[in-house]
NURO-734580 format. One record per residue (C-alpha): residue in one letter; x, y, z. Coordinates in steps of 0.02 Angstrom, whole numbers, plus 50000, padded with zeros to 5 digits. Layout:
N
AXYZ...
***
This chain:
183
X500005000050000X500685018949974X500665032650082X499455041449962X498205036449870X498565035949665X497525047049558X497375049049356X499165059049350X500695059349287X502205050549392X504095051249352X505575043149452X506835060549514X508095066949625X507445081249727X508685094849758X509365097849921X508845111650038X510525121650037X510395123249833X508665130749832X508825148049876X510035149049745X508795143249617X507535151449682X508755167649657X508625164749487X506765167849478X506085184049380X504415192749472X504295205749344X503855190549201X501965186549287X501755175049147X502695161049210X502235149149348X503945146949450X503965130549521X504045127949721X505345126949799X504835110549873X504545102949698X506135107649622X507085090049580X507935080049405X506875071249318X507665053149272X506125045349186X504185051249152X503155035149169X501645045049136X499725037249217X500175023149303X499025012549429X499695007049621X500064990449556X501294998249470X501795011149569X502014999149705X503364989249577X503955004549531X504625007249716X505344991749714X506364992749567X507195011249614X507645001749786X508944991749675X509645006449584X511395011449652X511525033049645X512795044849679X513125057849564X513815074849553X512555086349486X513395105049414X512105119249335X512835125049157X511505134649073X509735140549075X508655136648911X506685137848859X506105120048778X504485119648685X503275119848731X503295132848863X504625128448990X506095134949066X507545124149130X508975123849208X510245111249126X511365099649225X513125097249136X512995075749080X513995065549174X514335047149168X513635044149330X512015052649289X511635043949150X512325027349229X510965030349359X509475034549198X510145018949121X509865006449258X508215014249279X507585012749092X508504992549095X507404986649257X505844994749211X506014986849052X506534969749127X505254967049264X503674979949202X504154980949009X504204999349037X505045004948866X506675017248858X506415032648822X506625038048631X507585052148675X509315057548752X509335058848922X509635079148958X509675080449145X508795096749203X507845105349319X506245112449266X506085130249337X504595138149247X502865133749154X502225148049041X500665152749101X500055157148924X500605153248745X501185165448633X502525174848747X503855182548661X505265172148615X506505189648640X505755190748831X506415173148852X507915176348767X508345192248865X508065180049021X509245168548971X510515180648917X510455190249074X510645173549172X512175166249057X513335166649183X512485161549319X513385150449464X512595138049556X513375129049690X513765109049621X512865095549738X512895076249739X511125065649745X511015050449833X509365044349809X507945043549661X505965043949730X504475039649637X503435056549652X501635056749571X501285075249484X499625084649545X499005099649443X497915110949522X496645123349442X497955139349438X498965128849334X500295126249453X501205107349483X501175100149675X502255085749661X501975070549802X503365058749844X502735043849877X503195027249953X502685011950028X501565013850176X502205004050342
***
């Protein structure tokens, strides 16, 4: 049983960022661009796999599996970038031990749920905005970006990978719930 009850969204399997890194990102964040939906600070994390709708059942498996997945990596912020549609991120520089972790993920859903790989490269990121609306101006973005280029962030290592399930509420903005196995 899980410690909350599954509903019709989206899950993924992630890395939440630590505590000491979020007021950095959160430094990043623009109040004067009202049109984009800054993520929480308590739902900032790197996304290793979207499994999109899944039931318990699976979820419960799902738990399982990430159990046997061995993590460390070193995570280090390079660059900020908008990706169609609508979302800002903050990319994570690859490493081998990032995608070593995405890897073992993608081979034991596959193996034990026939969960397919993903049919994309793996970009580890951290999603920072939503656009509220379509249509804003790509130069508003840009100007973003540029004025962010050189950012710093401070590097941090994960240790763990969660199974969160996403909740969308009627502002538009994301709540994500970790979940787990219930005692």
């Amino acid at each position: 049983m899980l410690n909350h009850q599954m509903t019709k969204e989206n899950a993924f399997i992630g890395s939440g960022v630590p505590e000491e890194i979020v007021p950095s990102i959160l430094g990043l964040y623009d109040v004067n661009m009202p049109f984009i939906n800054w993520v929480e600070a308590s739902n900032l994390h790197l996304t290793f796999k979207f499994l999109g709708k899944i039931n318990e059942d699976i979820a419960i498996e799902v738990l399982k599996i990430i159990e046997e997945v061995y993590v460390e990596a070193l995570v280090e912020f390079d660059s900020i970038e908008y990706w169609n549609p609508g979302v800002l991120v903050l990319n994570a520089v690859p490493n081998q031990a990032l995608q070593n972790i995405k890897d073992k993920v993608d081979d034991l859903l596959l193996k034990k749920l026939a969960i397919p790989h993903d049919n994309f490269n793996f970009k580890p990121h951290v999603t920072i905005g939503r656009m509220k609306r379509k249509g804003v101006e790509k130069e508003v973005i840009e100007d973003y970006t540029l004025r962010h280029k050189n950012f710093k962030l401070p590097t941090f290592m994960i240790h763990s990978i969660s199974l969160y399930q996403a909740k969308v509420e009627s502002d538009g903005k994301r709540n994500y719930i970790e979940l787990s196995l219930a005692d």
